[in-house]
Gaussian input, Z-matrix of N, CA and C with variables (Angstrom, degrees):
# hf/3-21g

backbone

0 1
 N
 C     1     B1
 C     2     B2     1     A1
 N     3     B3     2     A2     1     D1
 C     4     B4     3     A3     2     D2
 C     5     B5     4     A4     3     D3
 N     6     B6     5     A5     4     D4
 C     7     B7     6     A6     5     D5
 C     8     B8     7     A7     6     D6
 N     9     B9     8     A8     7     D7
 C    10    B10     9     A9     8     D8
 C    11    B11    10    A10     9     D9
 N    12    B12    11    A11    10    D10
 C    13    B13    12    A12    11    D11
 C    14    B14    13    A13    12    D12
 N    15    B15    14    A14    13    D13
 C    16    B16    15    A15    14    D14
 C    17    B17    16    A16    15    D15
 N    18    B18    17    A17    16    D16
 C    19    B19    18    A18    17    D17
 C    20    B20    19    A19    18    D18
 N    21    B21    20    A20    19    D19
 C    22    B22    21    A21    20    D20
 C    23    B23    22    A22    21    D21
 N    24    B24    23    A23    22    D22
 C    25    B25    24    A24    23    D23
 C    26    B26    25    A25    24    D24
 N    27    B27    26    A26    25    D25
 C    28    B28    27    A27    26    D26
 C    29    B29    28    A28    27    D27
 N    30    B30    29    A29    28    D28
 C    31    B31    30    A30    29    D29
 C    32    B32    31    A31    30    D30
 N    33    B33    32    A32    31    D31
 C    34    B34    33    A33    32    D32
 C    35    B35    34    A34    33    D33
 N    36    B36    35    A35    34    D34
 C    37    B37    36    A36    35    D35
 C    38    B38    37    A37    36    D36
 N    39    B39    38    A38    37    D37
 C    40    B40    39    A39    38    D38
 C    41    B41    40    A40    39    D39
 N    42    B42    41    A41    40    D40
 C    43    B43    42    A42    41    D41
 C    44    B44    43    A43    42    D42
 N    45    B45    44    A44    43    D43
 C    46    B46    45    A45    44    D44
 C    47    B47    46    A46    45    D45
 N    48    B48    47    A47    46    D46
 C    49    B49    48    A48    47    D47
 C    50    B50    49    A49    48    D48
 N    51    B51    50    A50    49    D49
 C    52    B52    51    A51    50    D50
 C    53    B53    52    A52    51    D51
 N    54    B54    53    A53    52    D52
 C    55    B55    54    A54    53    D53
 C    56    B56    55    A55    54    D54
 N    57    B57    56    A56    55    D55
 C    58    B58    57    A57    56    D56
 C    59    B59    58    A58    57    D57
 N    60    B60    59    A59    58    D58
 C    61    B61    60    A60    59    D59
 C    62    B62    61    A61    60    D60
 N    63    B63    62    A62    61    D61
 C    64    B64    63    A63    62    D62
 C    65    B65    64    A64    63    D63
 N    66    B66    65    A65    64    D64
 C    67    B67    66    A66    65    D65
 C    68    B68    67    A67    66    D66
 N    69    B69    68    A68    67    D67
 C    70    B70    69    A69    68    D68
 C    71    B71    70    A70    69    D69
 N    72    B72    71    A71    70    D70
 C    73    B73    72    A72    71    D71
 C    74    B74    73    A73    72    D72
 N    75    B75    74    A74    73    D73
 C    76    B76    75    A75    74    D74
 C    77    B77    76    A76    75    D75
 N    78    B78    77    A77    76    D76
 C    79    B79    78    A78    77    D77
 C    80    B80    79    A79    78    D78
 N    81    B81    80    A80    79    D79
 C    82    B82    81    A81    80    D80
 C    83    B83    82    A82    81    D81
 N    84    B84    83    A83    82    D82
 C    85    B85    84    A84    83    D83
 C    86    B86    85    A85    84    D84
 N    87    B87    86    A86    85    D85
 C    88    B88    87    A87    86    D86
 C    89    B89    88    A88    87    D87
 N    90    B90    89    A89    88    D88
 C    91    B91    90    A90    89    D89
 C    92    B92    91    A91    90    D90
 N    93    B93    92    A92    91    D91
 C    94    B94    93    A93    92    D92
 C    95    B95    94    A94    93    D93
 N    96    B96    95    A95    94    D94
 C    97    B97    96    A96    95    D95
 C    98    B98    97    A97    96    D96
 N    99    B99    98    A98    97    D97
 C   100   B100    99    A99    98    D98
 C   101   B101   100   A100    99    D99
 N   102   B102   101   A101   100   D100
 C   103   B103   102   A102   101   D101
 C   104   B104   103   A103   102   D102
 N   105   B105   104   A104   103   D103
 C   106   B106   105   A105   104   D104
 C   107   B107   106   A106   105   D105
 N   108   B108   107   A107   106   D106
 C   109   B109   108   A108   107   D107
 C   110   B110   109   A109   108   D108
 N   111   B111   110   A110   109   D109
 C   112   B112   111   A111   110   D110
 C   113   B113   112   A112   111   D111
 N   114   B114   113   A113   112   D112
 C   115   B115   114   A114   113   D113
 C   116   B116   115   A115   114   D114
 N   117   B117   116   A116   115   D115
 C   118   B118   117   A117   116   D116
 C   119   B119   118   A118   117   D117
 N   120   B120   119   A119   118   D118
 C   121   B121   120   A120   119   D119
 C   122   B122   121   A121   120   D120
 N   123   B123   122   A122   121   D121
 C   124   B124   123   A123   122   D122
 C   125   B125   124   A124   123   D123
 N   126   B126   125   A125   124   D124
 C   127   B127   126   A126   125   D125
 C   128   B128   127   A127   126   D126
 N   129   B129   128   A128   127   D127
 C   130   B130   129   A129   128   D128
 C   131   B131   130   A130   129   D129
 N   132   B132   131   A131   130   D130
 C   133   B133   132   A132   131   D131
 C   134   B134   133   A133   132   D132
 N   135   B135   134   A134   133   D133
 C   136   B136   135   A135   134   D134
 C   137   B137   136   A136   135   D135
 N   138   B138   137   A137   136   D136
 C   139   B139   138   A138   137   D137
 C   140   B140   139   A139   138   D138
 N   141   B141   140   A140   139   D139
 C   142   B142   141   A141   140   D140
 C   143   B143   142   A142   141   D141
 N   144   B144   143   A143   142   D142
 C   145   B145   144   A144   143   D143
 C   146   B146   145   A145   144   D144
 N   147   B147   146   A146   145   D145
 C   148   B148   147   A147   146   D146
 C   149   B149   148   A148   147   D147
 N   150   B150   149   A149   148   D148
 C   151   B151   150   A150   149   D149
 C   152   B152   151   A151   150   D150
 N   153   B153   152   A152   151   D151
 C   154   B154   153   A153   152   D152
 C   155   B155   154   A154   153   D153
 N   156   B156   155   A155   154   D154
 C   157   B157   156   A156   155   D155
 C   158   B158   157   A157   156   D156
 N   159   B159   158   A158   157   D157
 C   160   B160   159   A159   158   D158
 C   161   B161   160   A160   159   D159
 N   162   B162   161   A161   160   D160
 C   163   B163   162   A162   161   D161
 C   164   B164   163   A163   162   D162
 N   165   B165   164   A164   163   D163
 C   166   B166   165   A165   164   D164
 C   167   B167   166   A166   165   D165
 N   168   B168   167   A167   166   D166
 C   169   B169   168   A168   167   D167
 C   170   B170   169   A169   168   D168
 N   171   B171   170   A170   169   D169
 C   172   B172   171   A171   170   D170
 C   173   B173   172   A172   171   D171
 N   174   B174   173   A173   172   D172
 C   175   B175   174   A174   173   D173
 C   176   B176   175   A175   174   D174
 N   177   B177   176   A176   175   D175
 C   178   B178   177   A177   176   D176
 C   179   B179   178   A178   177   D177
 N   180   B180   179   A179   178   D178
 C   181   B181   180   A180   179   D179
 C   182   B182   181   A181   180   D180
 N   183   B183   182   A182   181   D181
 C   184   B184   183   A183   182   D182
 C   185   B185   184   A184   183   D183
 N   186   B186   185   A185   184   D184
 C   187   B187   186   A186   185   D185
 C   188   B188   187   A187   186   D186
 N   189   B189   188   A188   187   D187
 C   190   B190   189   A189   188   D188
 C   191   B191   190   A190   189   D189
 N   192   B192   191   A191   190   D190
 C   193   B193   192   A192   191   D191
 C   194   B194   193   A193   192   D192
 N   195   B195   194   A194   193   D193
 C   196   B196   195   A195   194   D194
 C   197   B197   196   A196   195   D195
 N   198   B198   197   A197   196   D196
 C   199   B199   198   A198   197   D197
 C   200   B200   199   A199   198   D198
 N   201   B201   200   A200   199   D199
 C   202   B202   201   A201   200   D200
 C   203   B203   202   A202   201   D201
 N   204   B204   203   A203   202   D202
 C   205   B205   204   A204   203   D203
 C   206   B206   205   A205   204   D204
 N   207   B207   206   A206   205   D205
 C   208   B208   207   A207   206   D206
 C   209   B209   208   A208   207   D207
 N   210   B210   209   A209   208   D208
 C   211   B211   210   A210   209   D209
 C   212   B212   211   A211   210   D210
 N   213   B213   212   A212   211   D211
 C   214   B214   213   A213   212   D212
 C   215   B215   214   A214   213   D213
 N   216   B216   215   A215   214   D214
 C   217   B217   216   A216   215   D215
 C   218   B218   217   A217   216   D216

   B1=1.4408
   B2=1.5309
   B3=1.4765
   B4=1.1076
   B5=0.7705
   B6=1.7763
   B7=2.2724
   B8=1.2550
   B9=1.1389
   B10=1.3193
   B11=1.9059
   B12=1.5698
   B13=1.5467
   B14=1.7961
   B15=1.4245
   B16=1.6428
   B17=1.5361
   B18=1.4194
   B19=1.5544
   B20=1.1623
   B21=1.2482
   B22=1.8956
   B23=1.9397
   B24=1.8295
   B25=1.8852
   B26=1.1223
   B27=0.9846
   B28=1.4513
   B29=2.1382
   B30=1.4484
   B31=1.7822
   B32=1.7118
   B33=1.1070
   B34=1.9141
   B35=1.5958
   B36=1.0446
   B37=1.5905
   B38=1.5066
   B39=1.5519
   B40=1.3044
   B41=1.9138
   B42=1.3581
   B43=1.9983
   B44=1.3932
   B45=1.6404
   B46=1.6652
   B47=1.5907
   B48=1.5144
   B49=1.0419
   B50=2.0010
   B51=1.2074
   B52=1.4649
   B53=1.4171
   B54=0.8465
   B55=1.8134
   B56=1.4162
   B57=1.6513
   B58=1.8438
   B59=1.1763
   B60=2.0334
   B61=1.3167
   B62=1.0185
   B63=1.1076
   B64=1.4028
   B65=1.5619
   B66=1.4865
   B67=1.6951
   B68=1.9720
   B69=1.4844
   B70=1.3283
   B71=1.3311
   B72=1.2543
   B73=1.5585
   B74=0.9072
   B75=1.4682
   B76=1.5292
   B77=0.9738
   B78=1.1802
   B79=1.9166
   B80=1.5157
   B81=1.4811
   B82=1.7128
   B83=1.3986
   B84=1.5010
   B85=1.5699
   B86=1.1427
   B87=1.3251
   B88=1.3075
   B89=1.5187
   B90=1.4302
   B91=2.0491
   B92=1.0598
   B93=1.9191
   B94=1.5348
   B95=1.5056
   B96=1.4100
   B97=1.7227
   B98=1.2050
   B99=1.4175
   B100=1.3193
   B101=1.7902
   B102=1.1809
   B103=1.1735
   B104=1.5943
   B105=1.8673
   B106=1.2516
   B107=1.4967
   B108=1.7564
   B109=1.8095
   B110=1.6676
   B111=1.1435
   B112=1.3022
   B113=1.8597
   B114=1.5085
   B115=1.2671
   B116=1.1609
   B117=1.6491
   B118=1.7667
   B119=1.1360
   B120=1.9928
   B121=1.3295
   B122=1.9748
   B123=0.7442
   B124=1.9937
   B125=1.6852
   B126=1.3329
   B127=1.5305
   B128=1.6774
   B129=1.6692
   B130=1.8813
   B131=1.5459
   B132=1.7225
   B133=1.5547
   B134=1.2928
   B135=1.3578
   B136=1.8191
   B137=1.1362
   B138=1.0927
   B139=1.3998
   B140=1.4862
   B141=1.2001
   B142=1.6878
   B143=1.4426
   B144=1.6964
   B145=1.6973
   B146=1.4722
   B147=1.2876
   B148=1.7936
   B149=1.0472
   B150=1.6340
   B151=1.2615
   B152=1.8490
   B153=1.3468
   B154=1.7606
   B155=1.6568
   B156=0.9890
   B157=2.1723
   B158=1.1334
   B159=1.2889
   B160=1.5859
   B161=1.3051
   B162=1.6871
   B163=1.4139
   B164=1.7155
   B165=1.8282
   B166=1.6586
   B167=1.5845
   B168=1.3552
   B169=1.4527
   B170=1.7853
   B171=1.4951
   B172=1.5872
   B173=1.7147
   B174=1.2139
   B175=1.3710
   B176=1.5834
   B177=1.2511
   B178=1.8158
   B179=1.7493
   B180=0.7878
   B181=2.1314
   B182=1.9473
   B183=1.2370
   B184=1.9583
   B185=1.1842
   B186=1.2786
   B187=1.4852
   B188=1.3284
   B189=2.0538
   B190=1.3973
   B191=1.7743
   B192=1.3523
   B193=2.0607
   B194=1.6035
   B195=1.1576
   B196=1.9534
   B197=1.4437
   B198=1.1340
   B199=1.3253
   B200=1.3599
   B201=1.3848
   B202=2.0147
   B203=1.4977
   B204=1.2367
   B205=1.4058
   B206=1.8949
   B207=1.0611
   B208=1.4138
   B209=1.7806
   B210=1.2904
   B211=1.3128
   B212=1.4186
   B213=1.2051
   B214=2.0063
   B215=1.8143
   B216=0.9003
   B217=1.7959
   B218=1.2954
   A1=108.98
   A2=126.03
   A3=154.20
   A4=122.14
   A5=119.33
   A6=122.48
   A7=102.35
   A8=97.88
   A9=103.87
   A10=92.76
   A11=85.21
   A12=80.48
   A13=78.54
   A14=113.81
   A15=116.49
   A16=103.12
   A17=89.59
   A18=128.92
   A19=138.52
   A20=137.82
   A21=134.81
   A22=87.67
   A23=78.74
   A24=97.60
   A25=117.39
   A26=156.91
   A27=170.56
   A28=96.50
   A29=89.14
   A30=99.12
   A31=99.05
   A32=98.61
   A33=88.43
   A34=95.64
   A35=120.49
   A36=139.01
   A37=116.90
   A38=102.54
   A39=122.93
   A40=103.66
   A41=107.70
   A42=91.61
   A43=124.68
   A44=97.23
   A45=86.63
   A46=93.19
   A47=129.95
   A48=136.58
   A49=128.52
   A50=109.19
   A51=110.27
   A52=133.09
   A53=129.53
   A54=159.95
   A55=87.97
   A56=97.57
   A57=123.71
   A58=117.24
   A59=110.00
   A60=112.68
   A61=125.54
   A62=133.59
   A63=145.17
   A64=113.99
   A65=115.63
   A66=122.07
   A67=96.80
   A68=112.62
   A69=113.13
   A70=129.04
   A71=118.26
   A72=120.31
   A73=118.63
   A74=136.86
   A75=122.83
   A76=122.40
   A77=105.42
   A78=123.99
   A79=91.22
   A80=139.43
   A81=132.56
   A82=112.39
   A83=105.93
   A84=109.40
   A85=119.94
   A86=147.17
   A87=142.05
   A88=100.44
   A89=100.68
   A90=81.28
   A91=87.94
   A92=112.85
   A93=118.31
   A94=116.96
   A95=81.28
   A96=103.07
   A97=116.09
   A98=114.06
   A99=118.67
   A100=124.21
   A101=109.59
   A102=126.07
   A103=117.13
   A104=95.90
   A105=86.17
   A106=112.82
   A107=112.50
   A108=74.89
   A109=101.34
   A110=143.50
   A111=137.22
   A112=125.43
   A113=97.84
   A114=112.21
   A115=103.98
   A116=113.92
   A117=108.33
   A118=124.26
   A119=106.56
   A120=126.45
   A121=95.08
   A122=119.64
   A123=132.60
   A124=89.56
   A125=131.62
   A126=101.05
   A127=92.51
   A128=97.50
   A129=97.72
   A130=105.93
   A131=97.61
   A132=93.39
   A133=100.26
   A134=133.75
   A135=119.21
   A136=103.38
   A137=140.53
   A138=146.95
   A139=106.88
   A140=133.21
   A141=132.47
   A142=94.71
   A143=142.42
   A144=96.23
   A145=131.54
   A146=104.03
   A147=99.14
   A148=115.06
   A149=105.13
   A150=117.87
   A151=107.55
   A152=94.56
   A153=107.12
   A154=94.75
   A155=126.85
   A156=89.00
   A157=109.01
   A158=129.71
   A159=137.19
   A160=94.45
   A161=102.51
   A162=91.29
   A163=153.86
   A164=95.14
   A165=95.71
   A166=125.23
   A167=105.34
   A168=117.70
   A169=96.04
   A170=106.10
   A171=116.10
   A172=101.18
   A173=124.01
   A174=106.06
   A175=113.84
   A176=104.74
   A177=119.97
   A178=91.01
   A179=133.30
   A180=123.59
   A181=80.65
   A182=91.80
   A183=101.42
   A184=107.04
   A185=125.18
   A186=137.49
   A187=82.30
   A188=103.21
   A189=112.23
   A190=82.98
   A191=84.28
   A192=96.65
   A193=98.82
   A194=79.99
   A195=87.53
   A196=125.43
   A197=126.65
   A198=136.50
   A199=127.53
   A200=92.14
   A201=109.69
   A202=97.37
   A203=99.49
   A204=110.08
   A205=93.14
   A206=117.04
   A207=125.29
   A208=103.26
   A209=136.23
   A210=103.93
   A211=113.25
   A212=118.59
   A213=107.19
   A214=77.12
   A215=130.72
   A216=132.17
   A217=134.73
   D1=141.19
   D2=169.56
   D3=-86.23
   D4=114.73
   D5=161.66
   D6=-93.21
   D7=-179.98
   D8=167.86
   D9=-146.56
   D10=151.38
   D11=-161.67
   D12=-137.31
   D13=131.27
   D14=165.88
   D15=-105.95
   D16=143.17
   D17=172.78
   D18=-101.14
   D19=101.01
   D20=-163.83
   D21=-100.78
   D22=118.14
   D23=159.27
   D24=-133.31
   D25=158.21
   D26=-75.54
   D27=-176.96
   D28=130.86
   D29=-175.87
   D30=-27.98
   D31=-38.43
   D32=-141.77
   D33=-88.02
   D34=1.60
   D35=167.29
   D36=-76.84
   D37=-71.14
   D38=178.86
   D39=-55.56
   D40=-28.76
   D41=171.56
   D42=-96.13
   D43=1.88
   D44=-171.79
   D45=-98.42
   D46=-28.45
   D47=138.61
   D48=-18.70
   D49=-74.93
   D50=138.44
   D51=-18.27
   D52=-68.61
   D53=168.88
   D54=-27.32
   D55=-94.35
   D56=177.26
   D57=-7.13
   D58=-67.53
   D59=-178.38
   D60=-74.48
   D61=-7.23
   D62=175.85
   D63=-93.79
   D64=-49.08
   D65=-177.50
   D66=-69.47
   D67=-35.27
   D68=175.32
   D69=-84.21
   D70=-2.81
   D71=-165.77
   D72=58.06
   D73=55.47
   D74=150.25
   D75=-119.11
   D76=163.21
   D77=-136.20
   D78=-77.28
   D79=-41.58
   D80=155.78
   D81=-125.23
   D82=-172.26
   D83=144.49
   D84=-63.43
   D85=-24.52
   D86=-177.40
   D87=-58.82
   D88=-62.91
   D89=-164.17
   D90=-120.78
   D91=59.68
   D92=102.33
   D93=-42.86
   D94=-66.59
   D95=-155.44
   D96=-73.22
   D97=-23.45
   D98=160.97
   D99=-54.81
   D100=-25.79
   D101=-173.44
   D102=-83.50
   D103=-32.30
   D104=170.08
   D105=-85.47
   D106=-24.46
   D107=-172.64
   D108=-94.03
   D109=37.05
   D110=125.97
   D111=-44.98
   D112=-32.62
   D113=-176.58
   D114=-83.27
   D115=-32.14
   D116=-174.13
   D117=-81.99
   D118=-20.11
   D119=-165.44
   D120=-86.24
   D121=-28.49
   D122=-171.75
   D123=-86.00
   D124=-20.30
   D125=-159.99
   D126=-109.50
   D127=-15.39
   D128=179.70
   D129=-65.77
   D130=-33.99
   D131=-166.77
   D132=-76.81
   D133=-38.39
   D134=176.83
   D135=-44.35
   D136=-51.65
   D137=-159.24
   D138=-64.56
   D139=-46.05
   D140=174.65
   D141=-85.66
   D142=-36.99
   D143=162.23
   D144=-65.10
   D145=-12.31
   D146=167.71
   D147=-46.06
   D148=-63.53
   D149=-144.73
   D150=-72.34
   D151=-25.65
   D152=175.39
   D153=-88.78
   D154=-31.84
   D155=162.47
   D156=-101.02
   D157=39.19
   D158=150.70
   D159=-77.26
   D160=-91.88
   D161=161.58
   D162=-11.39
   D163=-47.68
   D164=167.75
   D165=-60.35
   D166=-15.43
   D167=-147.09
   D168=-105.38
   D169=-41.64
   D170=171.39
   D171=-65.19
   D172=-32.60
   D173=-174.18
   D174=116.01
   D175=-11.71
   D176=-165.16
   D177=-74.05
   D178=-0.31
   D179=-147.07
   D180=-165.36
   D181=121.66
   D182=153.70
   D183=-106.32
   D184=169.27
   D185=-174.41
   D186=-134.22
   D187=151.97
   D188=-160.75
   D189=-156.76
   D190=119.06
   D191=177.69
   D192=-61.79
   D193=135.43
   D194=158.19
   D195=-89.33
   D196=108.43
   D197=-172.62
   D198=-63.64
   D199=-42.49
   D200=175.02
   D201=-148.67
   D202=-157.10
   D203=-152.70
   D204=-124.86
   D205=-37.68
   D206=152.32
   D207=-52.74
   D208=-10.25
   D209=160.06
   D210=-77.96
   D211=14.01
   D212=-153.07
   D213=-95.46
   D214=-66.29
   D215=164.74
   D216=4.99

């Protein structure tokens, strides 16, 4: 299922925006923007596996082999 969610940007927003979808090929502004927060949503998550093998590496987090597949249960 689909929202639709509206956005107020400022001229000089709304053309460089313009530009993008057009110099990039995409099919609208929608997944422009969709695209970027795919990009924002992938770089948050790099960011918490760091920080969890920071952690692995300090000792705070063990890692535990999976034996079977009945452990995932």
């Amino acid at each position: 299922m689909r929202n639709i969610v509206n956005i107020s940007l400022p001229n000089d927003m709304v053309n460089i925006v313009k530009k993008e979808v057009k110099k990039r090929g995409y099919a609208s502004t929608s997944e422009f923007f969709r695209h970027l927060i795919r990009m924002w949503n992938q770089e948050k998550l790099a960011e918490e596996l760091k920080k969890d093998y920071g952690d692995v590496k300090k000792g705070k987090i063990k890692l535990r082999t999976l034996k079977s597949l009945k452990a995932l249960r």
